[in-house]
C-alpha positions as CSV (number, residue, x, y, z in Angstrom):
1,X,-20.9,7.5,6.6
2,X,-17.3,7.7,6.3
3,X,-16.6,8.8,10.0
4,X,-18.6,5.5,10.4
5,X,-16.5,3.5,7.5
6,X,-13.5,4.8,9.9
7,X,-14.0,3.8,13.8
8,X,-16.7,0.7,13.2
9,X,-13.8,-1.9,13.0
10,X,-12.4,-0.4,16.2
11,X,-15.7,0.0,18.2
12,X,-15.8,-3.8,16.8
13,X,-12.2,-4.5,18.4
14,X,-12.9,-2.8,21.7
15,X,-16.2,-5.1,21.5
16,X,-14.7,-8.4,21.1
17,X,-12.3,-7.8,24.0
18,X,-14.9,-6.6,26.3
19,X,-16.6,-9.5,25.9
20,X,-14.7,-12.5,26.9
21,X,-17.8,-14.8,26.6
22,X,-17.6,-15.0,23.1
23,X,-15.8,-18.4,21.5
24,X,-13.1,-18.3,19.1
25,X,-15.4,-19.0,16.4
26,X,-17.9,-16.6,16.8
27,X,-15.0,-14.2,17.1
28,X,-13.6,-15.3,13.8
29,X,-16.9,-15.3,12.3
30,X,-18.1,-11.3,13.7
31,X,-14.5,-10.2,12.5
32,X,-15.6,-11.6,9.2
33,X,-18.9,-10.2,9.2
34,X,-17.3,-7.0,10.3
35,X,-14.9,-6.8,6.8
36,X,-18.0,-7.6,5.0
37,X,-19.8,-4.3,6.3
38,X,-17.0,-2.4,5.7
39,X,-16.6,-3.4,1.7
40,X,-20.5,-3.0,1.4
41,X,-20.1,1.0,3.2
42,X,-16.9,1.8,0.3
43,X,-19.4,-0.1,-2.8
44,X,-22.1,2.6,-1.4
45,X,-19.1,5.3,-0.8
46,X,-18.1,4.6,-4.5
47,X,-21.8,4.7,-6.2
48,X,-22.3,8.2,-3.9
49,X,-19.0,9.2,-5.5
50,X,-19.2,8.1,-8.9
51,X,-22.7,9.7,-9.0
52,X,-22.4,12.7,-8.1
53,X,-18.6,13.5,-8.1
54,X,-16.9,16.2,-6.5
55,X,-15.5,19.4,-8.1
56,X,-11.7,19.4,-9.0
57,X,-9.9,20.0,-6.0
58,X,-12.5,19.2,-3.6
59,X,-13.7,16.5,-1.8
60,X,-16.6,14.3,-1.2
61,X,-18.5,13.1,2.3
62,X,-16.5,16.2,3.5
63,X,-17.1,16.6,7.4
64,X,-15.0,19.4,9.1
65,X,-15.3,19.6,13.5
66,X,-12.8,21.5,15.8
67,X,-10.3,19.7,17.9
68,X,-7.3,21.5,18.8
69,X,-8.4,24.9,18.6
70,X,-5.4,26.3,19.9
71,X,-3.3,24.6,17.2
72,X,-6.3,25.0,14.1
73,X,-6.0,21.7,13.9
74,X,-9.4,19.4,13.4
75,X,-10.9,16.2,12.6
76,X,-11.2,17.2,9.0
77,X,-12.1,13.9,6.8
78,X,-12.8,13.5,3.0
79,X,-12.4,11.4,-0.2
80,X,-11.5,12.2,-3.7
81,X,-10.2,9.9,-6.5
82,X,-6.7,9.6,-5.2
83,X,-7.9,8.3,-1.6
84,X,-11.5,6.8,-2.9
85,X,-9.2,3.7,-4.6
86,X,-6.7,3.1,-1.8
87,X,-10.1,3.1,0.9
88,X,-11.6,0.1,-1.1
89,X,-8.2,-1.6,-1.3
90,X,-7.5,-1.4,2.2
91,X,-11.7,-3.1,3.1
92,X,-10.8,-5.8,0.4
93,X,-7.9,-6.6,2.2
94,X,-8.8,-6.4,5.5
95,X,-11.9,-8.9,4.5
96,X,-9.9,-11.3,2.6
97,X,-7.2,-11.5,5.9
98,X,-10.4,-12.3,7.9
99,X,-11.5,-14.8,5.9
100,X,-7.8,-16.4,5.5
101,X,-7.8,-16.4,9.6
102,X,-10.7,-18.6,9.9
103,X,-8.1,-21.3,9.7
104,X,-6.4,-22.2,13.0
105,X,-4.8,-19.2,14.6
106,X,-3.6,-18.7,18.5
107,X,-4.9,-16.2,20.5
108,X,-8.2,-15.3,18.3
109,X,-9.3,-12.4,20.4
110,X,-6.0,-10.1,19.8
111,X,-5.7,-11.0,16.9
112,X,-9.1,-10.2,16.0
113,X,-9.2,-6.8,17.7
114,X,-5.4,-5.8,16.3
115,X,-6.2,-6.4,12.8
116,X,-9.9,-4.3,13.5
117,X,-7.9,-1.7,15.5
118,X,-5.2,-1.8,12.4
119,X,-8.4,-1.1,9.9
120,X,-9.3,1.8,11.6
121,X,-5.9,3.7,12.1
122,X,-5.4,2.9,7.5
123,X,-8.7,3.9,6.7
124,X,-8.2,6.8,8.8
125,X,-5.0,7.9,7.0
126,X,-6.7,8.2,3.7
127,X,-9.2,10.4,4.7
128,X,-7.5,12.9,6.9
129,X,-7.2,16.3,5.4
130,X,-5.5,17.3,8.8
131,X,-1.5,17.0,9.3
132,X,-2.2,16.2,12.8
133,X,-4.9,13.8,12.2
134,X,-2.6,12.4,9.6
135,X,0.1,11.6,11.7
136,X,-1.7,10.4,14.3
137,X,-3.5,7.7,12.8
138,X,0.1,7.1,10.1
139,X,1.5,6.3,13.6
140,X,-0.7,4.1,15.5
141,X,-0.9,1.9,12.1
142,X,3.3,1.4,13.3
143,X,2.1,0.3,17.2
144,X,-0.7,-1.8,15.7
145,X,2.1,-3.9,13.0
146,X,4.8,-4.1,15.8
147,X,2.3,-6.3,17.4
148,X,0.9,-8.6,15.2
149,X,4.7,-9.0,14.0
150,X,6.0,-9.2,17.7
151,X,2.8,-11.8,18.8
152,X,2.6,-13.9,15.7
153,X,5.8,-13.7,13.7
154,X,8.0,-16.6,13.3
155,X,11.5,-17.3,14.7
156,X,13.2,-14.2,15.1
157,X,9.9,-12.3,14.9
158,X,10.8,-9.9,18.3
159,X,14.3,-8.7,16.9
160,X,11.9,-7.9,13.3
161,X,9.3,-6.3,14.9
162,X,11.8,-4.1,16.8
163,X,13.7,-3.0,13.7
164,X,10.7,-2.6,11.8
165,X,9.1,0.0,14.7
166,X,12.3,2.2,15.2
167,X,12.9,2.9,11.6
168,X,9.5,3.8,10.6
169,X,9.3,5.7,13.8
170,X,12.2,7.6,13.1
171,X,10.8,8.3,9.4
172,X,7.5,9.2,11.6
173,X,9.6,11.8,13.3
174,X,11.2,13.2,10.1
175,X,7.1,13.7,8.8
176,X,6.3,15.8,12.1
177,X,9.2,18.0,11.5
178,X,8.1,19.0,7.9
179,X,4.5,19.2,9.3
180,X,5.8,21.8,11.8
181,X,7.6,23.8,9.2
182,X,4.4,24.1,7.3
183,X,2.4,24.9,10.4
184,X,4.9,28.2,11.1
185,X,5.5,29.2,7.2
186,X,1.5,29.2,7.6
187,X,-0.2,32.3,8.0
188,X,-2.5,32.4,10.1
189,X,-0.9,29.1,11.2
190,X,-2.8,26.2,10.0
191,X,-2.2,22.3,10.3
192,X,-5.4,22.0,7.5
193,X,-4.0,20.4,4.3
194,X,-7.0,21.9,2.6
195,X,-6.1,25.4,3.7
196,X,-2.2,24.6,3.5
197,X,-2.7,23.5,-0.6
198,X,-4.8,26.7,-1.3
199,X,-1.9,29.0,1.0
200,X,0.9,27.2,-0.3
201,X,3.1,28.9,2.6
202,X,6.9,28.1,1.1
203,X,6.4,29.4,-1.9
204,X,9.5,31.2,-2.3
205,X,11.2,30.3,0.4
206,X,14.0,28.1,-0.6
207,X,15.5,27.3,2.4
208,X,12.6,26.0,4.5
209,X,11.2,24.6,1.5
210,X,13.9,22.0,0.7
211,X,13.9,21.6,5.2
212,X,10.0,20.7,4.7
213,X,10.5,18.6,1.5
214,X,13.5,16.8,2.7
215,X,11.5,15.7,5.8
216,X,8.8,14.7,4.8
217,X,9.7,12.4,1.5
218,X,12.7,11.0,3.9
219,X,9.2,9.7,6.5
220,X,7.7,8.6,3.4
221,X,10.0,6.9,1.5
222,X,10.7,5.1,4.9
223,X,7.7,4.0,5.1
224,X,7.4,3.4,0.9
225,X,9.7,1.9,1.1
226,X,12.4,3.2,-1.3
227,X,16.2,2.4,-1.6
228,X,17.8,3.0,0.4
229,X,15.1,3.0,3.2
230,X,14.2,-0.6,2.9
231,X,16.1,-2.4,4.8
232,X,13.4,-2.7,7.3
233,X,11.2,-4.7,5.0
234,X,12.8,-7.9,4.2
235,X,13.0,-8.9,8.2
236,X,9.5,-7.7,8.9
237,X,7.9,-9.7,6.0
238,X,9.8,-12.7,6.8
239,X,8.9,-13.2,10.1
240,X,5.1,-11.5,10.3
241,X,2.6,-14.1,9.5
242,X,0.8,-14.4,6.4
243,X,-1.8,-11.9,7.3
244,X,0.3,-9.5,8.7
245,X,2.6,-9.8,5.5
246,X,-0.4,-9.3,2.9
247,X,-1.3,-6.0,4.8
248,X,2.2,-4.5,5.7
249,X,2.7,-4.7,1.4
250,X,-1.2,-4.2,0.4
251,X,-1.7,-1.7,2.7
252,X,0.6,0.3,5.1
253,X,3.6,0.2,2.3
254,X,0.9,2.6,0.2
255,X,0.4,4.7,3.6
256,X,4.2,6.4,2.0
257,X,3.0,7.0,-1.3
258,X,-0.4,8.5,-0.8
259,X,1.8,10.7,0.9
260,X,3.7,11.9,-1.7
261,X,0.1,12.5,-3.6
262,X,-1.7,14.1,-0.5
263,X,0.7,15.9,1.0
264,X,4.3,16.3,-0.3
265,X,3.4,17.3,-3.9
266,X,0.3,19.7,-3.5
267,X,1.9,21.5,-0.6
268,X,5.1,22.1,-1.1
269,X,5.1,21.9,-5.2
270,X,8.5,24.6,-5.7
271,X,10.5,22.3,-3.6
272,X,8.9,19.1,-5.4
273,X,9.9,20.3,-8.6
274,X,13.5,21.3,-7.5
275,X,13.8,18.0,-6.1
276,X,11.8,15.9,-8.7
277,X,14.9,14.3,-10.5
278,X,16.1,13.2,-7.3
279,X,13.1,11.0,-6.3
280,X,13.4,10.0,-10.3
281,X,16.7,8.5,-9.8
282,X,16.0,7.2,-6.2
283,X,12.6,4.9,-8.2
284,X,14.7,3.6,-10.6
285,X,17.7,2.3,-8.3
286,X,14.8,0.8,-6.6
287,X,13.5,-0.7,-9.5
288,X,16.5,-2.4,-10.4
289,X,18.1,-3.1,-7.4
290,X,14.5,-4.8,-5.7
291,X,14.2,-7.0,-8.6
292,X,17.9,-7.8,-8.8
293,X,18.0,-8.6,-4.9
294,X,15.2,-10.8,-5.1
295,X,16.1,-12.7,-8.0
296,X,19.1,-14.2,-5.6
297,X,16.9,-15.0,-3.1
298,X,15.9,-19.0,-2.2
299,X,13.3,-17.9,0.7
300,X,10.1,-16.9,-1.4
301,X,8.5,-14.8,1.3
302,X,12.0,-12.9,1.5
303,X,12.3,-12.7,-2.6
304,X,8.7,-11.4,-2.4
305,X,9.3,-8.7,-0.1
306,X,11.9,-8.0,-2.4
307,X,9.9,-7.2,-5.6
308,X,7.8,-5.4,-3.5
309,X,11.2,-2.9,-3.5
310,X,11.1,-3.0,-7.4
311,X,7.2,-2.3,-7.7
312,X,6.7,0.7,-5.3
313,X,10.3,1.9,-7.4
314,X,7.7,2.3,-10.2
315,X,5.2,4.4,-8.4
316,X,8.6,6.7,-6.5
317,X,9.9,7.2,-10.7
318,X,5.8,8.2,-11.7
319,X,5.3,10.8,-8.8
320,X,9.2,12.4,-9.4
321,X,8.3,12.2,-13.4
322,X,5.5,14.5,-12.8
323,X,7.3,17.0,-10.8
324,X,9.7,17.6,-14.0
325,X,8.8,20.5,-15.9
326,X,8.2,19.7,-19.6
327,X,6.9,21.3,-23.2
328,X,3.7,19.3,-23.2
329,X,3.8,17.3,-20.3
330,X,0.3,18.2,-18.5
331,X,-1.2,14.9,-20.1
332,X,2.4,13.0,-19.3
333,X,1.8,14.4,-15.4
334,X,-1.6,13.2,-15.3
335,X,-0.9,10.1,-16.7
336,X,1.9,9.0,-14.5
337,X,0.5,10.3,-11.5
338,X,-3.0,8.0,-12.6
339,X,-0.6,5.0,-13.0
340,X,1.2,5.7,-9.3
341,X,-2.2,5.4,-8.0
342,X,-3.5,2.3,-10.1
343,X,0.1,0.6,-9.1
344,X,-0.9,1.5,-5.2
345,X,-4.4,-0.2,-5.7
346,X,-3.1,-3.3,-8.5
347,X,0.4,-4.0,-5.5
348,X,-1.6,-4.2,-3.0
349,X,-4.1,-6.8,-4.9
350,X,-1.4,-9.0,-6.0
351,X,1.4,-9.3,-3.5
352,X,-2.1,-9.3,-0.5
353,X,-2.4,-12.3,-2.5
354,X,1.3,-13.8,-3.0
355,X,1.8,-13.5,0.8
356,X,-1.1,-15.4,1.7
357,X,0.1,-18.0,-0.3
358,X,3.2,-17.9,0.9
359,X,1.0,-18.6,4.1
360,X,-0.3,-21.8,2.2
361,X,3.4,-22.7,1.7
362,X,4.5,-22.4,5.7
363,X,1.2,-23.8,6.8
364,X,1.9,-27.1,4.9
365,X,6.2,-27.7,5.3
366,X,7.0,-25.0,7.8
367,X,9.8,-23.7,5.7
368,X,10.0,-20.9,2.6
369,X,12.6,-22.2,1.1
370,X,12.0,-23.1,-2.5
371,X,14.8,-25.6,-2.5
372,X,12.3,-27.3,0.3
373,X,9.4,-27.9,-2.8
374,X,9.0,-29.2,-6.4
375,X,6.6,-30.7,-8.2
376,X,3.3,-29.6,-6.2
377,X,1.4,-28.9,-9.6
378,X,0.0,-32.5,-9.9
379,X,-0.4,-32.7,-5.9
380,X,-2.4,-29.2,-5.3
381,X,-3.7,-28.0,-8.8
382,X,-5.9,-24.7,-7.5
383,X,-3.0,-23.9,-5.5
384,X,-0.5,-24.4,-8.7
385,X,-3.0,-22.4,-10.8
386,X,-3.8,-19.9,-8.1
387,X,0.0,-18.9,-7.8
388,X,0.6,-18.9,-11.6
389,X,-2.3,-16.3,-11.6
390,X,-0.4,-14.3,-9.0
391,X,2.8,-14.6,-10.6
392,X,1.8,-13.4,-14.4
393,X,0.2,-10.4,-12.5
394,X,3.0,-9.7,-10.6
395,X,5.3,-9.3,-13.8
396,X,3.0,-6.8,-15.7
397,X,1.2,-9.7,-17.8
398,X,-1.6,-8.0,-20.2
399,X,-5.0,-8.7,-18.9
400,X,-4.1,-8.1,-15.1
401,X,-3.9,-4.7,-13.4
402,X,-0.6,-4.5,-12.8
403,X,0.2,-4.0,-17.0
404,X,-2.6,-1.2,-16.8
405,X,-1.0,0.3,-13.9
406,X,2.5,-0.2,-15.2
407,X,2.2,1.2,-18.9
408,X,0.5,4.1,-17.6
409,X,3.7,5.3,-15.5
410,X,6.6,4.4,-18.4
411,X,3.6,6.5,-20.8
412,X,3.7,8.8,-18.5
413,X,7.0,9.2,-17.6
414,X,8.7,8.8,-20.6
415,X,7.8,12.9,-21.9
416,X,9.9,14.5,-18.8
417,X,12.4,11.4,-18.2
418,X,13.0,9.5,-21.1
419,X,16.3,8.0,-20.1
420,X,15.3,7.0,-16.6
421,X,12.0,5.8,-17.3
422,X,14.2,3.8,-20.3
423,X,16.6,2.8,-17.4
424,X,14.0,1.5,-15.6
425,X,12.3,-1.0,-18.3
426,X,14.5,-3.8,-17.6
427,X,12.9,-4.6,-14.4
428,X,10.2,-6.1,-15.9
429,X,12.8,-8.3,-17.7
430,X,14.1,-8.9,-14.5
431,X,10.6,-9.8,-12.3
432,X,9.9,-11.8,-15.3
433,X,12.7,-14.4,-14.5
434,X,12.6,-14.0,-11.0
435,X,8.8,-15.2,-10.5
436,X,8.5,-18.0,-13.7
437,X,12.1,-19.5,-12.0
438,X,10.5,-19.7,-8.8
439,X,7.5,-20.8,-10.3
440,X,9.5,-23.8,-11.8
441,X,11.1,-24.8,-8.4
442,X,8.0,-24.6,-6.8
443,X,5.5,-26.2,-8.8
444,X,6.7,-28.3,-12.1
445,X,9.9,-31.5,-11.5
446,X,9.4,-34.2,-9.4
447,X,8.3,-33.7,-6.0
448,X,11.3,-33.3,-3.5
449,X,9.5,-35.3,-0.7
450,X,6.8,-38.1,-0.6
451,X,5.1,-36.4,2.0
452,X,1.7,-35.1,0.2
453,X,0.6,-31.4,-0.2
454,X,-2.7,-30.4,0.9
455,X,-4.4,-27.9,-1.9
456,X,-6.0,-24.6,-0.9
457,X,-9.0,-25.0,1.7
458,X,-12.0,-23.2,1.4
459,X,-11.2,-20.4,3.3
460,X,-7.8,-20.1,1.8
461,X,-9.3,-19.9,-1.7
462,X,-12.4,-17.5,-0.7
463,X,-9.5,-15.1,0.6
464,X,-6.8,-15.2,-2.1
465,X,-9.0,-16.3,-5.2
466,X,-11.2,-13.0,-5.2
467,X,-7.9,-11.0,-4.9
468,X,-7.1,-12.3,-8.6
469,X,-10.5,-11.6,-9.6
470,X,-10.4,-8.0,-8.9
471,X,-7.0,-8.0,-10.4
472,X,-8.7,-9.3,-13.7
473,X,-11.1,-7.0,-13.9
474,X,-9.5,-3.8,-13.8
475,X,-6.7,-5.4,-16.2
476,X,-9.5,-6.1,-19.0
477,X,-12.1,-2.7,-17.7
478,X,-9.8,-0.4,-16.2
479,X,-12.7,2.8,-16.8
480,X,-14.2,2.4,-13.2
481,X,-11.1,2.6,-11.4
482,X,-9.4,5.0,-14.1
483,X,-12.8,7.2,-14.0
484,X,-12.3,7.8,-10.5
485,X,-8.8,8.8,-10.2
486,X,-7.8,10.5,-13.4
487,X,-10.1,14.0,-12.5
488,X,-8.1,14.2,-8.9
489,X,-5.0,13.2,-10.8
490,X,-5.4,16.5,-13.4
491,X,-6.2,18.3,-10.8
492,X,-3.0,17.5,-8.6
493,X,-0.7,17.4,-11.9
494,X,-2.2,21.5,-12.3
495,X,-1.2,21.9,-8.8
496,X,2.5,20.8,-9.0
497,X,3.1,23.2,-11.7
498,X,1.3,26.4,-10.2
């Protein structure tokens, strides 16, 4: 089932493009249809799971098959409760971006089959327990997002798209270095992150330690992405479309951070703890200095892309937090590593959402300037209340996921970094005035032009609203997504400390 979860939006892909018959609309519609499946296969994926869950340290719908003997390398798949979460994000997504796209959109077909072929290659990186595997799908989800930015980005989409596939590529190349030190400390040589976790090959070995470590959180944080990495992200997000946008920050920015949970922490824990306060430090900067950035910003899209800088900051100062060694701190670690994985899940809901509205926004004046608006509450009221939703969740409001995720990490963090994690609480001050200014500009005055707004249409609303929704409930009954995680979270916080 989960090899199927995996390559059935890609068999779909290669479909739609083999078949040239087929009209826009049903192409729109069986890409739809397509998402749907693929939620309904992670529900029955989660009941299997929550049923009969595995073992610490082990993993469920397990399936194992040679494919580089030569190398040991295989097509080794599985879920546990840090992957399990970021499989049914990435379906939810996916569906709601189909269902957004049933609006007007050029060139259908490719679109279609990128965004199917794009599903495939992100599912695929949370279920590889291979480092080949890994990087091979981590990669092709950088080809797959250079062309949706490159084919249906905005002005200055081609110079974007570029930037945005050299740097991560370059971050790609740092990961296969540190995957190659692993392979050779490995003995007998083994690319099997299963294998690799139980070995642990660098334990005391300093020196190619901190050359694996260094490696592999520089690809990640690349691809996170954390100061002072980021750079890439503002251009990419302002030019993708809407679409693209909602799954480059709901889905491939969590791609870096699973990472640090899948790979970088259980496999080389020595040289995590060494270099724990360093990735502390690096999450905070990018706390403050995402939130501070975008609270200059007068292009929403652009100040969005910002806090999405501050918000992953949070998740880079939980997984460094629980690398610091502590009296007491096996509860802190499991905490904040249970909050970096509830943030990955609760970021992508809410900023999938706030850059499909964003879509709304371009779709109506062509422009994301907020100077450009005013006064849209009385002319699109969903829309108005839609956005407030979106915004209160995006600054940690209690009753939305992002304050579950977001106490859990400063809880958490607090025991083995008290003074960054207090360094750190003003960014919540910060995204606070950021989002309810922009809110104000947006929405409440007098409308800037006479020309009316259009409110959300229905598929607009059956792809953001639903977002919200899901954001809700795991704000007010966090236990089934806590339930989940917080086993393979103990499990990893026993491994860092070994």
């Amino acid at each position: 089932m989960l090899s199927v979860l995996v390559f059935l939006p890609l068999a779909a892909g290669a479909a739609l493009l083999a078949l040239p018959q087929l009209g826009d609309g049903v192409i729109r519609w069986a890409w739809v249809a397509i998402g749907a499946v693929e939620v309904a296969l992670t529900v029955a994926l989660w009941i299997g799971f929550t049923r009969n869950p595995p073992a610490a340290g082990e993993f469920a719908y397990e399936a194992h098959h040679a494919w580089i003997p030569s190398l040991r390398s295989g097509y080794h798949i599985g879920v546990d409760g840090l992957s399990l979460p970021l499989l049914a994000l990435t379906t939810v997504l996916f569906l709601a971006c189909s269902i957004y796209a049933l609006r007007r959109q050029d060139r259908v077909r490719w679109f279609a089959a990128l965004f199917l072929f794009l599903e495939s290659v992100s599912l695929g990186v949370f279920v590889a327990l291979d480092l080949v595997l890994f990087f091979v799908f981590f990669d092709l989800t950088i080809v797959a997002m250079y062309f949706v930015i490159n084919g249906w980005g905005h002005a200055r989409a081609r110079q974007a798209a570029l930037q945005f596939f050299l740097y991560t590529f370059i971050g790609s190349l740092a990961l296969l270095l540190g995957f190659i030190v692993l392979y050779l400390a490995a003995d007998p040589h083994t690319f099997d992150i299963v294998e690799l976790t139980a070995a642990n090959p660098l334990a005391g070995n300093a020196a190619r330690g901190t050359i694996a470590v260094v490696a592999i959180v520089v690809g990640l944080a690349i691809k996170t992405p954390t100061f002072p990495f980021h750079t890439w992200l503002p251009p990419a997000h302002t030019e993708a479309p809407a679409a693209g946008s909602a799954i480059l920050a709901g889905v491939l920015l969590k791609l870096g951070t699973y990472g640090f949970l899948r790979i970088a922490m259980p496999l080389l824990p020595e040289a995590w703890r060494r270099y724990a306060l360093v990735l502390v430090i690096l999450g905070v900067i990018s706390v403050l200095y995402g939130a501070l950035v975008a609270l200059a910003q007068t292009d929403l899209k652009r100040m969005i892309a910002y806090t999405s800088v501050n918000h992953m900051g949070y998740i880079v100062l939980a997984v460094g937090a629980a690398g610091l060694l502590a009296d007491n701190s096996e509860h802190a670690r499991t905490l904040a590593i249970t909050g970096a994985v509830t943030q990955m899940v609760s970021h992508g809901l809410i900023t999938g959402a706030l850059f499909l509205l964003t879509g709304v926004l371009y779709e109506r004046r062509r422009t994301y300037d907020l100077d450009a608006f005013g006064g849209l509450a009385g002319q699109a009221p969903v829309f108005a209340a839609t956005t407030a939703a979106a915004f209160f969740a995006s600054l940690g409001l209690p009753g939305f996921s992002g304050f579950i995720a977001e106490f859990q990490i400063f809880v958490g963090s607090f025991a083995p970094a008290p003074i960054f994690t207090a360094l750190a609480l003003p960014g919540i001050l910060l995204t606070a005035a950021l989002l309810l200014r922009a809110y104000q500009r947006l929405f409440l005055g007098t409308a800037r032009t006479e020309t009316g707004f259009a409110d959300l249409t229905a598929p607009e609303a059956m792809s953001i609203i639903p977002l919200m929704v899901l954001s809700v409930a795991i704000g007010i009954l966090p236990r089934f997504l806590l339930d989940v995680i917080e086993p393979a979270a103990r499990a990893l916080a026993d491994l860092v400390v070994r």
